[in-house]
C-alpha distance (Angstrom), angle and dihedral (degrees) to the residues before:
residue distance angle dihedral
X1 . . .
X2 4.02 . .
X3 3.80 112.0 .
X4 3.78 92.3 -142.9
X5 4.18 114.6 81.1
X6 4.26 107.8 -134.1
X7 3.55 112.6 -137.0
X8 4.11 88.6 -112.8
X9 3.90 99.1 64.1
X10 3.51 126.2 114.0
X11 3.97 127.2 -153.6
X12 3.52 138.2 -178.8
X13 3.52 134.0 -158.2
X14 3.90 104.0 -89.2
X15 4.07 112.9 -104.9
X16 4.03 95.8 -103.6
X17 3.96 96.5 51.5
X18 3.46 127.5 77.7
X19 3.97 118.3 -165.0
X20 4.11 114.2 -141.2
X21 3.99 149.9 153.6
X22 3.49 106.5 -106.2
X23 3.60 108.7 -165.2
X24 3.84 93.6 -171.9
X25 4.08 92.2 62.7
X26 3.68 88.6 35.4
X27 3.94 96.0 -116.4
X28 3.44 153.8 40.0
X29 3.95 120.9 -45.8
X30 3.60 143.4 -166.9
X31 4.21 111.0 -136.7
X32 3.34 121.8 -172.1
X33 3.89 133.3 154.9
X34 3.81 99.7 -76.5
X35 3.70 100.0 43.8
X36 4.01 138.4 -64.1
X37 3.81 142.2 -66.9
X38 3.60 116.7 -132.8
X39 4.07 107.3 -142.1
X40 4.10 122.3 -147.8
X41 4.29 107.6 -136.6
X42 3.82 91.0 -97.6
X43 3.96 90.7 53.6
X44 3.83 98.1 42.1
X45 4.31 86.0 48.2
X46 3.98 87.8 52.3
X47 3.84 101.9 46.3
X48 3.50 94.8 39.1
X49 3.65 88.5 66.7
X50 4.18 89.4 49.8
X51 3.45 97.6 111.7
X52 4.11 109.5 151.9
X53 4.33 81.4 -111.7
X54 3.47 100.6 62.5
X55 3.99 124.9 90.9
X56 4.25 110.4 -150.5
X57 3.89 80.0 -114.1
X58 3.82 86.3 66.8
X59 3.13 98.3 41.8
X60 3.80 92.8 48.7
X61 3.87 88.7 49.6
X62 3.50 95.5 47.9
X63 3.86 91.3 45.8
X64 4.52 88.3 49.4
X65 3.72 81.0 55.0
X66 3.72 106.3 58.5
X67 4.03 92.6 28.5
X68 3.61 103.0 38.8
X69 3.88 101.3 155.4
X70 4.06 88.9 52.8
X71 3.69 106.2 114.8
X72 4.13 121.3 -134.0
X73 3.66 80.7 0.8
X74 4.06 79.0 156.8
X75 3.78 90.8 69.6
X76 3.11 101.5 43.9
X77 3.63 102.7 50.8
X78 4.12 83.2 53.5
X79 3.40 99.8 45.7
X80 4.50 84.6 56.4
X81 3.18 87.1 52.0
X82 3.90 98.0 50.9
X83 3.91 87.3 44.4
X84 3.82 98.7 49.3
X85 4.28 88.4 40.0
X86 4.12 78.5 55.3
X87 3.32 91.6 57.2
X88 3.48 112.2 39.9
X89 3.41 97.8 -110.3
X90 4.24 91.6 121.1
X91 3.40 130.5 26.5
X92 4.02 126.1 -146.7
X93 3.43 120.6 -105.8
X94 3.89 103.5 -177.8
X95 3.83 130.0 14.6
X96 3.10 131.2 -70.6
């Protein structure tokens, strides 16, 4: 497995987590079976856009678009993905 995400690969949210608003913690969660994931703003923006159809170029793209004055924005859309792919969170749907 490379430990760098190419702009062409496509994850979904892994089978036992389900991505949400949770009003109650004031953002967007992961659940799953054993308990929940709280999510900073920059995380619950990326996975929310983890859709099995997406490449991490789209999502990137779609992310410079609504955030345009974020700096390395790039990076650190990449570096989510490579830490939620690390822990299970989403599963790869093409090659890397």
């Amino acid at each position: 497995m490379s430990d760098k995400i190419r702009s062409n690969a496509v994850f979904a949210l892994a089978r036992h987590f389900r991505f949400q608003w949770e009003e109650a913690q004031g953002g967007y969660v992961l659940l799953y079976p054993e308990g929940m994931v709280k999510l900073n703003g920059g995380a619950g923006e990326v996975l929310k856009r983890v859709d099995g159809k997406k490449t991490a170029g789209e999502i990137v793209d779609e992310l410079k678009a609504a955030f345009p004055d974020v700096p390395d924005l790039e990076g650190d859309v990449m570096a989510m993905l490579e830490l939620a792919y690390g822990k299970a969170w989403i599963e790869h749907k093409t090659n890397f």
